[in-house]
C-alpha positions in Angstrom: -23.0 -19.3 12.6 -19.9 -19.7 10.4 -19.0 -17.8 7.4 -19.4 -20.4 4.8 -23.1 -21.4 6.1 -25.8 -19.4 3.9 -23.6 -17.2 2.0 -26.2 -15.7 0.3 -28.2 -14.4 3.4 -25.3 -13.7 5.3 -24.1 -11.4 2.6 -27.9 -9.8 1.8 -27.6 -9.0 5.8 -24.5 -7.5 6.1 -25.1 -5.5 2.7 -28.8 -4.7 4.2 -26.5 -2.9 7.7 -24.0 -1.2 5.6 -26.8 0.5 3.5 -29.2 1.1 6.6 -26.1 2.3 8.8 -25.1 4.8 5.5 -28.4 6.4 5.3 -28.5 6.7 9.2 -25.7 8.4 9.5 -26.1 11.4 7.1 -28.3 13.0 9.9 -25.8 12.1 12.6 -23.6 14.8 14.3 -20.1 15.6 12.6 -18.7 15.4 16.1 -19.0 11.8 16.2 -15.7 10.7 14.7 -12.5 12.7 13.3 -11.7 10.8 10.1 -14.2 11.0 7.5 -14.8 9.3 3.8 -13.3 11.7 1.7 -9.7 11.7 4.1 -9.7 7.8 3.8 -10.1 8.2 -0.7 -7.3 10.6 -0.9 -5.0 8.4 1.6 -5.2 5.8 -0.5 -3.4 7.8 -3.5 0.1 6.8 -1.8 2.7 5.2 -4.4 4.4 3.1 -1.2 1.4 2.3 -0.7 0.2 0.6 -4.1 3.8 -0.8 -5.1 2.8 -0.8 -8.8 5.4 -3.2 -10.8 5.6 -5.0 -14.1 5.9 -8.7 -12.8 6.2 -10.7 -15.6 4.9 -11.6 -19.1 1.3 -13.7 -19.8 0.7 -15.7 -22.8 -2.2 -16.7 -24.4 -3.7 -18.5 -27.0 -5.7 -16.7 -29.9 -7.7 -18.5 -33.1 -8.7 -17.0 -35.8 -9.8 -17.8 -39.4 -6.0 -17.6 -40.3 -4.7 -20.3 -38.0 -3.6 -19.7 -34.6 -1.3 -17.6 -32.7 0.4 -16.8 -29.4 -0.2 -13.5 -27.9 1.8 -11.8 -24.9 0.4 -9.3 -22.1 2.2 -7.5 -19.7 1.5 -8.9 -16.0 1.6 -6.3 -13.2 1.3 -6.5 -9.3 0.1 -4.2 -7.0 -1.9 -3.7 -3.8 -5.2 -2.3 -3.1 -6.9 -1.0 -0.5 -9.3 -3.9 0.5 -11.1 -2.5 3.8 -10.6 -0.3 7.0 -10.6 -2.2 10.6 -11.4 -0.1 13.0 -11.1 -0.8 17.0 -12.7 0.8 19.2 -14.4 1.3 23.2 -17.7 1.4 23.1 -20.5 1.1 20.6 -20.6 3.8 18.3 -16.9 4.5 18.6 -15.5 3.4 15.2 -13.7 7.1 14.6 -14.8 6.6 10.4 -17.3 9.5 10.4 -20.0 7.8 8.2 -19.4 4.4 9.5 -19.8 5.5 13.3 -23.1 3.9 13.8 -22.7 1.0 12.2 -21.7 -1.0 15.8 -24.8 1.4 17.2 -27.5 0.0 13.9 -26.2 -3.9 15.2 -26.2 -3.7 18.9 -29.4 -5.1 19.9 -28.4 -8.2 19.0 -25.8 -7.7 21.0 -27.1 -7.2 23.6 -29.5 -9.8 23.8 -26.8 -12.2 23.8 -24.5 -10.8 26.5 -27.3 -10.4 28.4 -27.9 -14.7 28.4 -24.3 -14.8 28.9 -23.6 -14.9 32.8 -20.9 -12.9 34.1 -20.2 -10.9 30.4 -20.3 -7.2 30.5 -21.2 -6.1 27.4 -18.9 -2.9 27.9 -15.5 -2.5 26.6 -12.3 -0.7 27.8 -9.3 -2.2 29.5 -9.1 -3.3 33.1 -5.3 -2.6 34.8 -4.0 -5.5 36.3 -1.0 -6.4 38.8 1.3 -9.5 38.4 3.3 -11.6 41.4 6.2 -9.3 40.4 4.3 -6.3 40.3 4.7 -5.6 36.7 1.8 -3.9 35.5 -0.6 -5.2 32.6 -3.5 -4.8 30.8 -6.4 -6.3 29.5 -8.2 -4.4 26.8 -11.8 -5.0 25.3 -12.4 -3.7 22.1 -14.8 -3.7 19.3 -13.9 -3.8 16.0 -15.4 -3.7 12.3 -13.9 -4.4 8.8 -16.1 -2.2 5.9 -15.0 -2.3 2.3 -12.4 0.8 1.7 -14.0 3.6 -0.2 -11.4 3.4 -2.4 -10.9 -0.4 -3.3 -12.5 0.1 -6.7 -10.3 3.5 -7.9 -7.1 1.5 -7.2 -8.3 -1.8 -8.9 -9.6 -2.1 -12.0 -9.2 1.6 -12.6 -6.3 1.0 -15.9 -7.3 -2.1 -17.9 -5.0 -4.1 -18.3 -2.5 -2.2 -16.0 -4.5 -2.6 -12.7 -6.5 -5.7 -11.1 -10.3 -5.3 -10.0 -10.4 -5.8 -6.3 -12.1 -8.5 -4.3 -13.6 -5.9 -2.1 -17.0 -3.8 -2.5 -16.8 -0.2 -0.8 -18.7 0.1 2.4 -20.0 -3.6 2.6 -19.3 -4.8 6.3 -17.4 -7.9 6.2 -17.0 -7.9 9.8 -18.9 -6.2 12.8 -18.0 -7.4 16.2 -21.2 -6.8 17.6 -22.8 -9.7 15.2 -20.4 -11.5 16.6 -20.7 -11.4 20.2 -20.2 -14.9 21.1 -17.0 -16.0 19.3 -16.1 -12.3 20.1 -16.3 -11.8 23.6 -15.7 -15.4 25.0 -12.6 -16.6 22.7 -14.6 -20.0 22.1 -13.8 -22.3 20.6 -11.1 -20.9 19.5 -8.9 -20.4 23.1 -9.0 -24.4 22.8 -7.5 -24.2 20.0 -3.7 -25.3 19.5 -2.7 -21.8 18.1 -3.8 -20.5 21.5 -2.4 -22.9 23.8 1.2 -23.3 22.2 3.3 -20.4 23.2 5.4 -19.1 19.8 2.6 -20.2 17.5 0.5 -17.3 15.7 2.4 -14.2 17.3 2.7 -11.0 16.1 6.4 -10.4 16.4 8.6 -12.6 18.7 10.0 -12.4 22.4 13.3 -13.4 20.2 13.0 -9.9 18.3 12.2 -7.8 21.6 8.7 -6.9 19.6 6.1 -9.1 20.4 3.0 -7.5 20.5 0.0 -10.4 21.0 -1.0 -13.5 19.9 -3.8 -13.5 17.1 -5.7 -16.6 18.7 -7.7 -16.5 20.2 -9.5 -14.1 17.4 -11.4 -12.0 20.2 -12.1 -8.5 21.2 -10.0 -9.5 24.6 -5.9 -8.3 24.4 -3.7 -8.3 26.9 -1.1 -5.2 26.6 0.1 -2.4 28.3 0.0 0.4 25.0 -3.0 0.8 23.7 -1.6 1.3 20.6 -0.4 -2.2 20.2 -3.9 -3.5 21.5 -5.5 -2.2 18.9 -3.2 -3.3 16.1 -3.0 -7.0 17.5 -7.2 -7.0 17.3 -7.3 -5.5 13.9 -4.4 -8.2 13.0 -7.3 -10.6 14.5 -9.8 -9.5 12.3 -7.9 -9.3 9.1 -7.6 -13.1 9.7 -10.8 -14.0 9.8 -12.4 -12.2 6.8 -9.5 -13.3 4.1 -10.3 -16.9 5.3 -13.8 -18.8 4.9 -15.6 -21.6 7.5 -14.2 -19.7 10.6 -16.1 -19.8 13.5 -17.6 -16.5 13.2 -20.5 -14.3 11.8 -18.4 -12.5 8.9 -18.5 -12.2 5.0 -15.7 -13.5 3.5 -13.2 -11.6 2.0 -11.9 -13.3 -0.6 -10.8 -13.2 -4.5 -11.8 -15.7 -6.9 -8.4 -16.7 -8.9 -9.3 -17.2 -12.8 -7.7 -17.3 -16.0 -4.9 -13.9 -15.6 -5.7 -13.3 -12.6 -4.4 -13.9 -9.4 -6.0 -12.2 -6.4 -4.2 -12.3 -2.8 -4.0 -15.5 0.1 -5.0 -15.3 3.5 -3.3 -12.7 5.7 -0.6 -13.7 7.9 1.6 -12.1 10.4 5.4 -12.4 10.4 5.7 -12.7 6.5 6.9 -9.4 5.5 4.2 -7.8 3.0 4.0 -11.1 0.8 0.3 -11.1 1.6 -0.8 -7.7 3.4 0.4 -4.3 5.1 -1.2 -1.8 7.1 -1.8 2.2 6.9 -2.7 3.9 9.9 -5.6 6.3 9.2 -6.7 7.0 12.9 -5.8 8.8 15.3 -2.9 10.1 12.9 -2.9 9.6 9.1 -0.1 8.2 7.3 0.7 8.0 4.1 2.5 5.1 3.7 2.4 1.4 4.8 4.2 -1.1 6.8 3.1 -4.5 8.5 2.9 -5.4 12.4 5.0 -4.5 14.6 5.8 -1.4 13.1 7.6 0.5 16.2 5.8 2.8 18.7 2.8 5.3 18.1 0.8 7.3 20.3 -2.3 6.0 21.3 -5.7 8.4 20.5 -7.1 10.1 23.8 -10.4 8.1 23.0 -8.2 4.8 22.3 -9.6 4.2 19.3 -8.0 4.1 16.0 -8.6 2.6 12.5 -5.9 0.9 10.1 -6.6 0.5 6.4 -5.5 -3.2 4.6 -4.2 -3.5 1.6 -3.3 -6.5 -0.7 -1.6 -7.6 -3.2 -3.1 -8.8 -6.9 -1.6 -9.8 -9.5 -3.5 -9.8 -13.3 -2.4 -9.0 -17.2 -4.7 -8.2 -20.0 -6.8 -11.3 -22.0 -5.2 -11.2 -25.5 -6.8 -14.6 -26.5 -9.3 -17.7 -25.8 -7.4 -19.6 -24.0 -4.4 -18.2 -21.1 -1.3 -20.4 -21.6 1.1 -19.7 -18.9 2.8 -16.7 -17.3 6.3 -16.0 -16.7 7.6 -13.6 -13.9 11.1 -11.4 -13.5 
């Protein structure tokens, strides 16, 4: 199943488990997870963060009965919160409080599927691993889910005409790696894939730089890397792929922004570009309040290895001040 088959009853699905999973989870115990809804809004108030700027200057168009006129608006840019990746052990692991039970609500299907595939264990984890020279590695199985960030609709859209309405609906799964078991846990086809097979292609970092963390393809829950840490950055990178793209081999919903007329929502994510197009906050196992993109040094890894990372994007928008948008002009 591919995103861009059946939109609409992918979407009604993945809306109907984010509301099931919500209402499930306000019985479940507060031990399950140390990072809860409320900690993940007030994160997201982090200037660094947003990057708030004037841009440029929009013109438009505007008739009346007295003739017609050009009219300017200010154009800003600035990023918003767009969801929170988490990664994670075992089912039932993702450390957002409310959203722990979301990988628990979709694991029957799950398991039905690893258990036709032979020789899958449907567990996750890491596995330690000796090479000829004796240097140790690991291989590290995690699950992983994208939700819409409670937040996305206070940073966009909040100002008119000084803030951009976000692409992204709070608490709508757009990815769930347990709906996506196949893609997810064998790497196919994807590990046939050029970006997989040519070394330097689609890396996070370089072996040039000293800082080379993982490659994104194949997009699976499998990473091999000795910190944990850096595991569970490369699979949220992974993720973060998928969803701002459509027609990938996967069961997702899309995460994209429609551009119109003064408006200009955010491309694809993509590693190695600085933050033209994303950067990452760390909310689990320690919250930070501001935001950088991958590799961003060392961090501890959580004593339950799981951790989740919030993704913000840039839009850019001005205000309508006629019928018809002209052109813009940026500084």
């Amino acid at each position: 199943m591919r995103g861009s088959q059946s939109p609409s009853k992918l979407k009604r699905a993945f809306c109907a488990a984010g509301v099931g999973t919500v209402l499930l989870t306000a019985s479940a115990p507060a031990t399950l997870a140390a990072l809860n809804t409320a900690q993940i809004v007030a994160s997201a108030v982090s200037p660094s963060c947003i990057s708030w700027r004037v841009s440029g200057i929009c013109y438009w168009l505007f008739c009346g009965f007295h003739g017609c006129t050009v009219r300017t608006s200010v154009k800003v840019t600035h990023f918003i919160p767009e969801a929170v990746v988490s990664t994670y052990n075992s089912q039932g692991g993702n450390p957002w409080r409310e959203m722990s039970m979301v990988s628990q609500a979709s694991g029957g299907l799950e398991s039905s599927i690893t258990g036709a595939l032979s020789g899958v264990s449907a567990g996750g984890g890491n596995n330690e691993l000796k090479t000829p020279g004796q240097r140790k590695t690991n291989l590290h199985f995690k699950y992983s889910d994208a939700i819409g960030h409670p937040a996305t609709s206070i940073i966009g859209g909040s100002i008119p005409g000084y803030s951009c309405r976000s692409a992204a609906m709070p608490f709508v799964p757009y990815f769930l790696s347990t709906l996506d078991s196949l893609a997810w846990r064998t790497g196919m086809p994807e590990s046939l894939y050029p970006e997989a097979l040519v070394p330097g292609q689609r890396e996070i970092g370089s072996q040039a730089g000293s800082n080379m963390w993982g490659n994104v393809y194949p997009r699976s829950g499998f990473v091999t890397q000795v910190d944990d840490d850096k595991a569970g950055a490369v699979v949220a990178q992974r993720v973060a792929d998928i969803i701002t793209r459509s027609g990938q081999p996967h069961v997702y919903q899309p995460l994209i922004g429609q551009r119109s007329e003064g408006y200009w929502p955010p491309g694809s994510v993509q590693e190695n570009t600085g933050t033209r197009n994303h950067k990452w906050q760390r909310l689990s196992p320690q919250l930070s309040q501001s935001c950088a993109v991958f590799p961003d040094g060392d961090h501890p890894p959580a004593a339950d290895a799981n951790a989740a990372f919030a993704l913000w994007q840039p839009y850019s928008c001005c205000q309508r001040r006629g019928q018809r948008f002209l052109y813009s002009t940026d500084f």
